[in-house]
C-alpha positions in Angstrom: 167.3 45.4 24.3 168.8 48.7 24.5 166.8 51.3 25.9 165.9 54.6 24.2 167.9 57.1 26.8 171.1 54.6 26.4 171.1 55.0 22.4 170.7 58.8 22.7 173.2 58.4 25.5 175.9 56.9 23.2 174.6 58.8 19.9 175.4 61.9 21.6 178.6 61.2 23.0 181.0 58.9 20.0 181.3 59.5 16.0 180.1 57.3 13.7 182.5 55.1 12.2 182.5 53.5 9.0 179.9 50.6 8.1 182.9 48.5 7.3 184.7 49.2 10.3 181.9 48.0 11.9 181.3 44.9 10.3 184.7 43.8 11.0 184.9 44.5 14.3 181.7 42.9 14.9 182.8 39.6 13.1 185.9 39.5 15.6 183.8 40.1 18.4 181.6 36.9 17.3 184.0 34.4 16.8 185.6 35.7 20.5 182.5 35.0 22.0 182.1 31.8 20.0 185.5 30.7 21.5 184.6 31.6 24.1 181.4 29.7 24.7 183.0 26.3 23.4 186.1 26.5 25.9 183.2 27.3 28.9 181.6 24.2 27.1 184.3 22.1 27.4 185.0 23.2 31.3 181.4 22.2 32.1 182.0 18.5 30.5 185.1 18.3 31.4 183.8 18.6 35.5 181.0 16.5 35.0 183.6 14.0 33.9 185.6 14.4 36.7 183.0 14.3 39.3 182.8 18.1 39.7 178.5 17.9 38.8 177.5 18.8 41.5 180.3 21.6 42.7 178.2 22.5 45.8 179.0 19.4 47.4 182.3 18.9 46.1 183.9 22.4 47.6 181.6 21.6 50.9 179.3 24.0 50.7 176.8 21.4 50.7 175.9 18.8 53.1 175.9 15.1 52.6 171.8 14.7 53.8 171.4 18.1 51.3 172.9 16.0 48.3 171.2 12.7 49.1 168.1 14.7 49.3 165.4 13.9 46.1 165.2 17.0 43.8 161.5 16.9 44.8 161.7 17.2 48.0 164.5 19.4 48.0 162.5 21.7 45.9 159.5 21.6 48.1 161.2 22.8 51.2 162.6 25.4 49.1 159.3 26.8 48.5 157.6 25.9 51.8 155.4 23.2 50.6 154.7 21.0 53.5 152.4 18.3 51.6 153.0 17.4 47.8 152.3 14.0 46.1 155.7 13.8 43.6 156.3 12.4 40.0 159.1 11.2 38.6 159.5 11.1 34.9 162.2 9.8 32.4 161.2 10.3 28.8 157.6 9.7 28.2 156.8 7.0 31.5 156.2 7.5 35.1 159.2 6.2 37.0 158.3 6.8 40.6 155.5 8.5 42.7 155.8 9.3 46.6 154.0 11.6 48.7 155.8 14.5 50.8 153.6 14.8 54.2 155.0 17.3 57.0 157.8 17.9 55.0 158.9 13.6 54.4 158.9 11.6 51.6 156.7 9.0 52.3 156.5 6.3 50.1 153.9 3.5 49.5 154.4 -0.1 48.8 152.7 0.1 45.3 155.6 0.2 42.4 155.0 1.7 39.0 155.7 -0.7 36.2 158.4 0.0 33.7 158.9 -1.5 30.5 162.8 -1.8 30.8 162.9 -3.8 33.9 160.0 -5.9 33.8 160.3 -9.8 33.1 158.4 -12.2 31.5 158.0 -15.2 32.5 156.8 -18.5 31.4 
């Protein structure tokens, strides 16, 4: 959003040009940017498929105990939170559930049940 003082600004200072002039230019400048998105697009993918994800740890910068880390607890030391019970879910179901005490993940014996991996038997 541009501010009020910035308009006057830039009011003050340029001519007008024509409406037409305008339009075009501002047609070129979309499909740059649309290029432009698309080839960043195809950079990301294209490092995801070659490993790249998580760049931090592939240029060094990041431990291998920081990457192994759980997002949750990760997150929780980030923010100074030294006990946090923690929920993982994948789509609409509970996946996993753990406990952060003193700054751990401690987990309990007691597994959640998934639909995809249990068995029946007979």
């Amino acid at each position: 959003m541009i501010h009020k003082w910035w308009h006057r600004f830039v009011r003050k200072r340029t001519k007008p040009i024509p409406e037409d002039t305008a339009i075009l230019w501002k047609r070129r400048l979309s499909i740059a940017y649309g290029l432009l998105a698309w080839n960043a697009f195809g950079l990301v993918v294209y490092n995801v498929y070659k490993g790249k994800a998580d760049w931090a740890h592939y240029y060094g910068l990041k431990s291998d105990e920081e990457h192994s880390t759980p997002p949750g607890e990760a997150w929780a030391k980030t923010l100074g939170i030294k006990n946090a019970k923690v929920y993982r879910i994948s789509g609409l179901k509970k996946v996993d559930e753990y406990d952060i005490i003193d700054g751990e993940g401690v987990r309990t014996n007691k597994e959640v049940a998934s639909h995809d991996n249990e068995t029946l038997t007979e």
